[in-house]
Z-matrix of the N, CA and C atoms (Angstrom, degrees):
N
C 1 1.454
C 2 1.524 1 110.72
N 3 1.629 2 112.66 1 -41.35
C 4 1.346 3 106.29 2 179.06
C 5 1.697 4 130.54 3 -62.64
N 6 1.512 5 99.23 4 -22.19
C 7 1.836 6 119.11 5 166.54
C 8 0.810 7 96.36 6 -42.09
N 9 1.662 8 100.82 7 -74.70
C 10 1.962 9 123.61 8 -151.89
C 11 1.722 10 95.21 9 -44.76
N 12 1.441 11 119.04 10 -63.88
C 13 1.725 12 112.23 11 -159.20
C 14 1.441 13 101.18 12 -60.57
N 15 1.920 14 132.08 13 -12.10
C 16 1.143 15 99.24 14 -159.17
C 17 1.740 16 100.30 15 -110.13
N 18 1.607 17 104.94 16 -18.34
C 19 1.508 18 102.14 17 156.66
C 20 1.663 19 102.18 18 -56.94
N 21 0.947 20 143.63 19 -61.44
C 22 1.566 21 132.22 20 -164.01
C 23 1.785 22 98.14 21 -57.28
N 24 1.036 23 120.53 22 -36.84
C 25 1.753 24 108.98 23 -177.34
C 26 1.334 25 94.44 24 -51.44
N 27 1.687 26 100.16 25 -68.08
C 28 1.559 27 109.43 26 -172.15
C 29 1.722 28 125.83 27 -17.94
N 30 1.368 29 93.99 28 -63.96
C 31 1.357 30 117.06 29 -170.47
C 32 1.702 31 95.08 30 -57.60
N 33 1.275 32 111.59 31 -63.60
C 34 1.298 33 110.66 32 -171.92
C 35 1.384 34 108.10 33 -37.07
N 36 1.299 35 130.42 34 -56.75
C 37 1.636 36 146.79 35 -177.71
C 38 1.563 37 93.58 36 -38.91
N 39 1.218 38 118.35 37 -46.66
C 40 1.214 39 108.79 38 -156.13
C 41 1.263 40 114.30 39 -90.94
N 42 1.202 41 104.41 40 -15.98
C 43 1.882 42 116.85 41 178.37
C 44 1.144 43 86.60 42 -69.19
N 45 1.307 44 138.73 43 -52.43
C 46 1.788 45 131.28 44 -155.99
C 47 1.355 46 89.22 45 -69.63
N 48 1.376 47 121.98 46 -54.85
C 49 1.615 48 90.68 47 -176.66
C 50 1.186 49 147.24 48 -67.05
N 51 1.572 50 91.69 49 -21.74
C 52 1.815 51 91.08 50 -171.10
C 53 2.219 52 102.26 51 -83.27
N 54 1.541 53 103.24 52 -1.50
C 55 1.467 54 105.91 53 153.30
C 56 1.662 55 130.46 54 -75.59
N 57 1.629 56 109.69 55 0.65
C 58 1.285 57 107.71 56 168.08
C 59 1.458 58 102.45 57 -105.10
N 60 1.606 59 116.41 58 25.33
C 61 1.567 60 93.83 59 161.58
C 62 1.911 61 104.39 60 -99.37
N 63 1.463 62 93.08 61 170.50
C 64 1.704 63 98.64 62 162.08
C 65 1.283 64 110.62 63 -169.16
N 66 1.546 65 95.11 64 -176.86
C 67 1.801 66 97.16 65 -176.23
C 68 1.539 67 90.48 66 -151.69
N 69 1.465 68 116.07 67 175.70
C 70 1.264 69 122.31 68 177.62
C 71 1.415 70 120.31 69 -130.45
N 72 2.003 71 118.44 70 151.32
C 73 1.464 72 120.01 71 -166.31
C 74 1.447 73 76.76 72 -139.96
N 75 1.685 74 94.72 73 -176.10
C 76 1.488 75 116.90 74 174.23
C 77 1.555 76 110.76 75 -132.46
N 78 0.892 77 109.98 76 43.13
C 79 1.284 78 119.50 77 161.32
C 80 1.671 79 126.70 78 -82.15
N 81 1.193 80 128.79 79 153.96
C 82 1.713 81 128.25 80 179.48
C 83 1.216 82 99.97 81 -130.91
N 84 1.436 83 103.21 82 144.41
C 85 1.742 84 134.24 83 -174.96
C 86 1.412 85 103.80 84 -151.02
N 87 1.312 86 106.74 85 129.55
C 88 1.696 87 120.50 86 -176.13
C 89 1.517 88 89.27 87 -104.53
N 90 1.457 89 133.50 88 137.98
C 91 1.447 90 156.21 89 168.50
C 92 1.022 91 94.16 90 -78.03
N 93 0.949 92 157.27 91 -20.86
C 94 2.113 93 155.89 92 -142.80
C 95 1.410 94 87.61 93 -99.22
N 96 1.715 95 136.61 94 -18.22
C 97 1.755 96 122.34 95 -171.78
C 98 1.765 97 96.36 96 -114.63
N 99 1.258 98 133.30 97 -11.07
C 100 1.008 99 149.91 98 161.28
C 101 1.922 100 118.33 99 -52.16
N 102 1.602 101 110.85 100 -38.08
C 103 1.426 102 104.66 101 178.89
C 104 1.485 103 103.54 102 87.08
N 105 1.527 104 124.52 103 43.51
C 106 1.649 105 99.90 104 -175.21
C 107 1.615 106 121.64 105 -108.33
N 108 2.033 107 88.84 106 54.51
C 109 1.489 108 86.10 107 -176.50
C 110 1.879 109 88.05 108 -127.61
N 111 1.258 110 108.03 109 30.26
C 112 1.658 111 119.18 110 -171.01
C 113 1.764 112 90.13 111 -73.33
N 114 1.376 113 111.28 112 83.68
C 115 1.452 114 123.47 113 165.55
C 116 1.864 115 109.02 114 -67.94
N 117 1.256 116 94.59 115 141.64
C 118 2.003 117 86.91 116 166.15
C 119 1.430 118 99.26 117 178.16
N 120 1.232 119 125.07 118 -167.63
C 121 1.864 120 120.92 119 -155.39
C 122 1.516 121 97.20 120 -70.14
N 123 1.249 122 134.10 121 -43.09
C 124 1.283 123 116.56 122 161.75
C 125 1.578 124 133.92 123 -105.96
N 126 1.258 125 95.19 124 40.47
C 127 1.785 126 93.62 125 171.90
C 128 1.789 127 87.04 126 -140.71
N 129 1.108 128 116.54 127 125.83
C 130 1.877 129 150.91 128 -161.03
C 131 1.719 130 78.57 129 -76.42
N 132 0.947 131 101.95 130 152.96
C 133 1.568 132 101.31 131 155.31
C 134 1.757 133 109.95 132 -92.12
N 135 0.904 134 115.66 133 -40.88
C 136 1.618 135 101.43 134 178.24
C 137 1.770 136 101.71 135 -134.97
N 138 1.179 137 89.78 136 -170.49
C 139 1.518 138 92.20 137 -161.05
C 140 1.875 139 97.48 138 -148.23
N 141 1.094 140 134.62 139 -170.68
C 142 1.273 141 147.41 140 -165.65
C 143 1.025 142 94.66 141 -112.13
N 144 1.372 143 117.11 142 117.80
C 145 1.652 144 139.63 143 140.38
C 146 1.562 145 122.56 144 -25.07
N 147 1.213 146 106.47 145 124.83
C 148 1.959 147 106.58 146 -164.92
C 149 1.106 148 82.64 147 -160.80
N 150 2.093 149 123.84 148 151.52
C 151 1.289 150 153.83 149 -160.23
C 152 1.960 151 85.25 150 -71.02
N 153 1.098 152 115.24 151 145.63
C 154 1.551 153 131.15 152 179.18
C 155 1.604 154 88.53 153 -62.67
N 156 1.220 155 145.13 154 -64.48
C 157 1.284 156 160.18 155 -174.81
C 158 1.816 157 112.96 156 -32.18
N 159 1.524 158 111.57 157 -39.32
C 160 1.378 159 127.70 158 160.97
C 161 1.254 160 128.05 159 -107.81
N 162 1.681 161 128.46 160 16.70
C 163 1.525 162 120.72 161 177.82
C 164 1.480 163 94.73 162 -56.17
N 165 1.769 164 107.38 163 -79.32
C 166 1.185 165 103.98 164 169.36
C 167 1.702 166 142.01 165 3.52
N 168 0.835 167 97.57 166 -74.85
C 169 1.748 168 101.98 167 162.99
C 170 1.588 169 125.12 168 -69.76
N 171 1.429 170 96.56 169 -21.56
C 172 1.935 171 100.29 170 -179.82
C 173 1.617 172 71.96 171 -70.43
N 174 1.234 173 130.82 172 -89.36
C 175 1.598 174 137.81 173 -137.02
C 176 1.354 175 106.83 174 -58.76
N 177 0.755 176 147.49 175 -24.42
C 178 1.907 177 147.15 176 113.80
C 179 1.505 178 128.44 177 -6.79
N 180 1.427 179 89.15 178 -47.52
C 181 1.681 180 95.55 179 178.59
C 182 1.553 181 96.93 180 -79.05
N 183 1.355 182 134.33 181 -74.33
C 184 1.114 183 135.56 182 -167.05
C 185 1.603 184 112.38 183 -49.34
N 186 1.605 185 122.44 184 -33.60
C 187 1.305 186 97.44 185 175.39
C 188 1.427 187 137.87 186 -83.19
N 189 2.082 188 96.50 187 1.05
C 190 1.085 189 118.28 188 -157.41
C 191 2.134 190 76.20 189 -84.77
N 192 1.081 191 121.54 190 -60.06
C 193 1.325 192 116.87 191 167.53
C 194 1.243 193 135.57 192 -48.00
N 195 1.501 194 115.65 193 6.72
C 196 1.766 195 130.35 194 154.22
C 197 1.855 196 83.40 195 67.55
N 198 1.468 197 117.48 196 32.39
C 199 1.794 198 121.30 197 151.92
C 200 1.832 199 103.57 198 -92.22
N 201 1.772 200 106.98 199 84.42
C 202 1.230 201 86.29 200 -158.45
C 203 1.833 202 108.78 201 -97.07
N 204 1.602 203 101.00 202 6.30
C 205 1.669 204 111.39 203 -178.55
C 206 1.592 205 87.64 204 -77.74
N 207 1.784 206 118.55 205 -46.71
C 208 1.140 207 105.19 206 -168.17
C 209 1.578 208 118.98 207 -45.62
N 210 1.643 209 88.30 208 -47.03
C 211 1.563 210 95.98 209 -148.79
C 212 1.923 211 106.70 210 -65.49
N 213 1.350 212 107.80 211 -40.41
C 214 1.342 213 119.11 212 171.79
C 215 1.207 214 91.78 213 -35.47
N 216 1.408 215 131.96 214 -101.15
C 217 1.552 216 129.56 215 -161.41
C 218 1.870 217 113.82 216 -36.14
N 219 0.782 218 88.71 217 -21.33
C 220 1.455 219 88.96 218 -170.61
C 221 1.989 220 101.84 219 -87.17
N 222 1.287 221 101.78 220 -39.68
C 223 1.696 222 102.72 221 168.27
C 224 1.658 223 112.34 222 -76.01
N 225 1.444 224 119.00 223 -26.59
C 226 1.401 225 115.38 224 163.24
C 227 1.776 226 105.29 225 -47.36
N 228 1.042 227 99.84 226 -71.16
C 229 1.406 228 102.07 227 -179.61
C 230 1.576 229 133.40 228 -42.23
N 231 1.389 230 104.54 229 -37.83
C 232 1.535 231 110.77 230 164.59
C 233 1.504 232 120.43 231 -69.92
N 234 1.121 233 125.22 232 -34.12
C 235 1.239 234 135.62 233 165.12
C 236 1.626 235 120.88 234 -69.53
N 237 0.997 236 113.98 235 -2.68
C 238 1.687 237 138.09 236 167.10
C 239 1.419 238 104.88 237 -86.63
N 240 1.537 239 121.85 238 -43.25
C 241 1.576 240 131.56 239 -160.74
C 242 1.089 241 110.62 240 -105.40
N 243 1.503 242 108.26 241 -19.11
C 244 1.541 243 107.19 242 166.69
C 245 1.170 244 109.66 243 -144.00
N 246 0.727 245 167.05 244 84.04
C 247 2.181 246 162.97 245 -80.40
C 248 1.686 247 89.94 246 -167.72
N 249 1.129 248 126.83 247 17.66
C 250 1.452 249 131.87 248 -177.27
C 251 1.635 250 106.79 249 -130.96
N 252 0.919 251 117.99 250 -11.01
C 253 1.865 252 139.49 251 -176.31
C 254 1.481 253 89.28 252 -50.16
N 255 1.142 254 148.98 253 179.02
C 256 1.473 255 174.59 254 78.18
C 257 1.734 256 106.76 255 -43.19
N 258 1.538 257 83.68 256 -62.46
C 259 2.028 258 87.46 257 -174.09
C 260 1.531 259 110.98 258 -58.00
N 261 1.292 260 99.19 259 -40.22
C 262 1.699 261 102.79 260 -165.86
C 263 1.815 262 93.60 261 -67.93
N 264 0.977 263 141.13 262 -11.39
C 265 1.103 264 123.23 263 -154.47
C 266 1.660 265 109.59 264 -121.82
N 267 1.715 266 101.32 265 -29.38
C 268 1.576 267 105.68 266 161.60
C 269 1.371 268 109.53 267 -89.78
N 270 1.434 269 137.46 268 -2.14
C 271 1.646 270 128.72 269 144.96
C 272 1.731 271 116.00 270 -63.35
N 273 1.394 272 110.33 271 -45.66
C 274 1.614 273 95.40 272 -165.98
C 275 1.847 274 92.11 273 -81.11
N 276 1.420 275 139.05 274 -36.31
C 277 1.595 276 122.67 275 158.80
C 278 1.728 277 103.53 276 -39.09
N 279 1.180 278 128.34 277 -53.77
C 280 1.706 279 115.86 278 -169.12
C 281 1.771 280 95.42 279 -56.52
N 282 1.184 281 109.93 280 -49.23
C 283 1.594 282 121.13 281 -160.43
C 284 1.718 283 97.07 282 -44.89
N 285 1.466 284 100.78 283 -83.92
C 286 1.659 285 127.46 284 169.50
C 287 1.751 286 107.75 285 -12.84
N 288 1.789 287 113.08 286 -57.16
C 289 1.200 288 122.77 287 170.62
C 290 1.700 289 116.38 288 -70.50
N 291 0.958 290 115.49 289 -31.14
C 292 2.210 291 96.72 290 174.23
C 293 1.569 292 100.49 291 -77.92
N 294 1.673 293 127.22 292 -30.98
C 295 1.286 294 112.94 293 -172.30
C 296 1.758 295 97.99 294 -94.76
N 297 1.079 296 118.13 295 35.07
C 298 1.774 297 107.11 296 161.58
C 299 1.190 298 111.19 297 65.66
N 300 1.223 299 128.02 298 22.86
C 301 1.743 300 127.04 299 -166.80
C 302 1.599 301 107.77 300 -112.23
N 303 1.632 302 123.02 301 47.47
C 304 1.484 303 122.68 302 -141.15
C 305 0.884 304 103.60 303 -75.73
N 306 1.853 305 110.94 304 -29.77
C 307 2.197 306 105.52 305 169.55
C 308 1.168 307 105.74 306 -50.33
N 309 1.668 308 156.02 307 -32.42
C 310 1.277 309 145.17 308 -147.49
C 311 1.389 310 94.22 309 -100.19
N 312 1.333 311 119.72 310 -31.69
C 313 1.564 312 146.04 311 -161.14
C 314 1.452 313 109.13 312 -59.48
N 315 1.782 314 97.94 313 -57.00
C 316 1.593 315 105.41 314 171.87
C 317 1.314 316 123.27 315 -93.79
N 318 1.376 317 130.87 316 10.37
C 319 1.236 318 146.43 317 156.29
C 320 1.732 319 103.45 318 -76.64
N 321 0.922 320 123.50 319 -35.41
C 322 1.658 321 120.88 320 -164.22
C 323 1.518 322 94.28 321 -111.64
N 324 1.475 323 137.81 322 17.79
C 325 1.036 324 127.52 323 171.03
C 326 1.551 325 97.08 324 -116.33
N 327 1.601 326 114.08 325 -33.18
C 328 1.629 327 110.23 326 176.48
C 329 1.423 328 123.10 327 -55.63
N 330 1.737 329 96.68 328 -33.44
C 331 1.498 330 108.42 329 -175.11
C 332 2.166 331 103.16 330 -66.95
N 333 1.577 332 102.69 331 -40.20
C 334 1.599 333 109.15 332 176.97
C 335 1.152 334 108.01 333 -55.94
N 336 1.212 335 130.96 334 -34.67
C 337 1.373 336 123.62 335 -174.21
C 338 1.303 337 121.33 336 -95.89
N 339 1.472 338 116.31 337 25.44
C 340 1.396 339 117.99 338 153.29
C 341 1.385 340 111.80 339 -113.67
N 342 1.664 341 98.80 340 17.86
C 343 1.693 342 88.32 341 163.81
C 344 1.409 343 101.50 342 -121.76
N 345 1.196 344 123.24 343 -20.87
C 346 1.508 345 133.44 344 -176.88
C 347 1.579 346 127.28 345 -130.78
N 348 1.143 347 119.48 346 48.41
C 349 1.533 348 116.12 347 -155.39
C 350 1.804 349 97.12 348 -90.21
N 351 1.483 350 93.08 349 -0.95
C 352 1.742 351 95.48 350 -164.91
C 353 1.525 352 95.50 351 -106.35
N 354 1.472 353 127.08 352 14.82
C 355 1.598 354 119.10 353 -173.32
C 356 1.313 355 100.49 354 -130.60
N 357 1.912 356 96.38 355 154.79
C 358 1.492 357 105.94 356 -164.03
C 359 1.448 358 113.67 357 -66.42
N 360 1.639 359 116.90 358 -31.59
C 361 1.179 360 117.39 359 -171.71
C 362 2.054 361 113.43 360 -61.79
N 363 1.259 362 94.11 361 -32.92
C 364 1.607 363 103.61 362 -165.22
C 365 1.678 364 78.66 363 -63.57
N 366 1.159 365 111.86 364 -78.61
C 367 1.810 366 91.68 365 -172.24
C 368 1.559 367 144.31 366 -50.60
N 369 2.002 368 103.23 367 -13.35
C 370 1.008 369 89.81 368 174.78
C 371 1.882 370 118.35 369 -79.50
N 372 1.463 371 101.22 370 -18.22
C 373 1.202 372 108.66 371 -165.04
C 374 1.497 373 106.21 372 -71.85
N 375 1.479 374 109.12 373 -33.56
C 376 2.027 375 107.33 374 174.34
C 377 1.294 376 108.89 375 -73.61
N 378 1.143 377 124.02 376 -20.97
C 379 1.712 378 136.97 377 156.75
C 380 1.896 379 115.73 378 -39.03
N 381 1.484 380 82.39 379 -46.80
C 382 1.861 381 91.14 380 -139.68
C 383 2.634 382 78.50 381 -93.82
N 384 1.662 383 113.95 382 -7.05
C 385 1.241 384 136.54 383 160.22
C 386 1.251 385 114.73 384 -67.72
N 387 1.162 386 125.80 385 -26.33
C 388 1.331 387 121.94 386 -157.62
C 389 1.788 388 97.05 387 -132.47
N 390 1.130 389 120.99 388 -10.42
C 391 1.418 390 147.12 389 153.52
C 392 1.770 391 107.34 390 -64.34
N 393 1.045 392 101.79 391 -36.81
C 394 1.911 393 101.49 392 -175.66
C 395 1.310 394 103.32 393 -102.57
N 396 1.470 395 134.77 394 -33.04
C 397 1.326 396 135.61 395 153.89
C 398 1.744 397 125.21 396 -36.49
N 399 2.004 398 99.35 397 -36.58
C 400 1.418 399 96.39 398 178.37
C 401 1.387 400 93.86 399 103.54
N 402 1.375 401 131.56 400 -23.40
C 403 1.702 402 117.10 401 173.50
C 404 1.290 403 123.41 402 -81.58
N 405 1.288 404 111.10 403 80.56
C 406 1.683 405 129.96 404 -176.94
C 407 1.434 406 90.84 405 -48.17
N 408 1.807 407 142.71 406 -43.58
C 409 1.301 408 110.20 407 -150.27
C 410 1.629 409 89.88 408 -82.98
N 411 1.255 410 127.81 409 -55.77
C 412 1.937 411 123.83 410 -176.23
C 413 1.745 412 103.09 411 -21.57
N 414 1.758 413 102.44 412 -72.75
C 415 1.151 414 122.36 413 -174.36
C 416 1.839 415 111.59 414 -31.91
N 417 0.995 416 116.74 415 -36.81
C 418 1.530 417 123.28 416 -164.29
C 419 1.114 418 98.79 417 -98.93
N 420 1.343 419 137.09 418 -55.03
C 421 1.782 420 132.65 419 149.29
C 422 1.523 421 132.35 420 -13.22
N 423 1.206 422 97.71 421 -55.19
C 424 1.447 423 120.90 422 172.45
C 425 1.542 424 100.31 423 -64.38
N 426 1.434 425 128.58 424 -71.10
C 427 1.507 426 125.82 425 -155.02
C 428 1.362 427 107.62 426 -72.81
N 429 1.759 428 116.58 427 -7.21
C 430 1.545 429 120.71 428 169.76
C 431 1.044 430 100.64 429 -80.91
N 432 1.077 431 138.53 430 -43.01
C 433 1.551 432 150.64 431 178.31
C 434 2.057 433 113.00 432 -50.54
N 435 1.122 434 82.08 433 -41.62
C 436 2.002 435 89.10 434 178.46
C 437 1.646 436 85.71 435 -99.40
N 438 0.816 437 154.38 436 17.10
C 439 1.927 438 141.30 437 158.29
C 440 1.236 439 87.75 438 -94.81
N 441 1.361 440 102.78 439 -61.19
C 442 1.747 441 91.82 440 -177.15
C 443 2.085 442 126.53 441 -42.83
N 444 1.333 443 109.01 442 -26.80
C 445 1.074 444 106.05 443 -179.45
C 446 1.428 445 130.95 444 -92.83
N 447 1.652 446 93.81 445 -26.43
C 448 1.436 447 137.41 446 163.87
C 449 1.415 448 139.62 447 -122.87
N 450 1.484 449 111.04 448 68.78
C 451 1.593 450 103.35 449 -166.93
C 452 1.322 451 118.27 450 -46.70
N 453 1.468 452 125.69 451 -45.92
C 454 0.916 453 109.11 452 -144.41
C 455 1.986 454 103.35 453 -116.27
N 456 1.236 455 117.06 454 42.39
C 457 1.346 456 145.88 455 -127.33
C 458 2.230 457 75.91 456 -114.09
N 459 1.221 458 83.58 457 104.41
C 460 1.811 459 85.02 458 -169.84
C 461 1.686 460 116.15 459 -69.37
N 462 1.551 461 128.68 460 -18.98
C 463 1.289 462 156.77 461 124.50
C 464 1.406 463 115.25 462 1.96
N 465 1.496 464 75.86 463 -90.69
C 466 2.088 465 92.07 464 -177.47
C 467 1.139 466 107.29 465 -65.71
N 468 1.688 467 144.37 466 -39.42
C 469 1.265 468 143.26 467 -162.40
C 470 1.916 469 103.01 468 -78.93
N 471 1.027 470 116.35 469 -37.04
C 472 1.566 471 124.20 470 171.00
C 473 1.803 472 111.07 471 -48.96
N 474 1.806 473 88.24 472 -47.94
C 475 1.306 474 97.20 473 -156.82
C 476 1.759 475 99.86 474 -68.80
N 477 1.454 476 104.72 475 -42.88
C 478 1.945 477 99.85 476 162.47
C 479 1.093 478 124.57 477 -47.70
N 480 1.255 479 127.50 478 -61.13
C 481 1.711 480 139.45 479 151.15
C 482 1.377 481 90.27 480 -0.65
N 483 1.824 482 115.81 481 -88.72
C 484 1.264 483 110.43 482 -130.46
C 485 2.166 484 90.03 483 -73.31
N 486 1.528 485 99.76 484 -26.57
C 487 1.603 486 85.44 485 167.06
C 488 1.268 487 121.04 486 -34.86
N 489 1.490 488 129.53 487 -86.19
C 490 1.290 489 159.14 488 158.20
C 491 1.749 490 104.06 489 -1.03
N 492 1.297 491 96.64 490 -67.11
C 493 1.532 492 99.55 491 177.40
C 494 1.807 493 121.58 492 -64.63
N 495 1.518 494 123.57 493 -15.34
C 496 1.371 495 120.46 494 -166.75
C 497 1.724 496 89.59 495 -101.15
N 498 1.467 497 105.77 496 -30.66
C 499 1.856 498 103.58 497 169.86
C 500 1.509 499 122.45 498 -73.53
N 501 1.255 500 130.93 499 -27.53
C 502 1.474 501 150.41 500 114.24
C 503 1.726 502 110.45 501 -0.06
N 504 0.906 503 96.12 502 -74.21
C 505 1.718 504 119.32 503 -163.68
C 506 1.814 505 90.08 504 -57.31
N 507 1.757 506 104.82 505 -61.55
C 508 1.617 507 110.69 506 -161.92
C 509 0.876 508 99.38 507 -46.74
N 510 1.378 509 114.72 508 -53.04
C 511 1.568 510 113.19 509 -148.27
C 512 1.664 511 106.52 510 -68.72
N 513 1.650 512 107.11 511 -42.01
C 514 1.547 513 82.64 512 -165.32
C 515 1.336 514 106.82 513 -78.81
N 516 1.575 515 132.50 514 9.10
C 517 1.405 516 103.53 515 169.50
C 518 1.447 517 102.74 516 -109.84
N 519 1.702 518 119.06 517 52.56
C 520 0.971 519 111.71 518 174.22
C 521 2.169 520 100.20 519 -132.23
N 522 1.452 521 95.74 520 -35.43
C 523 1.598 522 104.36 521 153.28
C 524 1.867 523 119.00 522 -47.96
């Protein structure tokens, strides 16, 4: 049991990082058809006012601190200031996914994947979505899907691992 929680830290570590990558499009998206005032025990209704120039990094900090109502609002907001982000948009999908909000989850991952549908991270992260949902077969689809783009992508290959190992686990206490 003590592995299992510390591959899941692990993994977690690594989701935050592969959310400080990005790339850039020119595309526009208005947040106003999105719903991003969906308040509930972990999403704040508002949040603290900060220069458009640092939401981004506030909502980084907070998710890096597992504040993930914070951080959501705070990636709503970046995705308001820059509606062309990749990062901003596969952070508030990570956000959406630790607070259980997976309708908002796959709405803010459809929007990521018109900036990144061709990178390993965008799949590992709907992977690592469908991994917290409990759908091992999506979840394992997805992280074949980012090997495929990235073999050797130390992230996604963990994140099979810890697959491998919880199907491992079932089975033998099911033999």
């Amino acid at each position: 049991m003590l592995e299992f929680k510390r591959a899941w830290r692990l993994c977690l570590l690594m989701i935050t990082a592969v959310l400080l990558t990005g790339c850039n499009s020119t595309q526009d998206f208005s947040l106003s058809s999105f719903g991003n005032s969906v308040a509930g025990p972990d999403l704040p209704a508002s949040v603290e006012p900060y220069p458009d120039d640092q939401v981004l990094t506030v909502a980084k900090v907070h998710f890096t601190e597992r504040n993930y109502g914070s951080a959501a609002r705070y990636y709503e907001r970046a995705v308001e200031v820059m509606p062309n982000n990749p990062e901003a948009w596969l952070g508030l999908a990570a956000s959406y996914d630790r607070v259980r909000r997976f309708d908002l989850a796959d709405r803010a991952y459809t929007e990521a994947s018109r900036f990144m549908a061709d990178r390993p991270e965008y799949y590992n992260n709907v992977g690592y979505s469908y991994l917290l949902r409990g759908d091992v077969a999506k979840a394992r689809s997805n992280f074949l899907r980012a090997q495929e783009l990235d073999p050797a992508n130390l992230t996604v290959n963990n994140n099979l691992e810890l697959l491998r190992d919880n199907a491992n686990r079932i089975g033998s206490k099911q033999g």
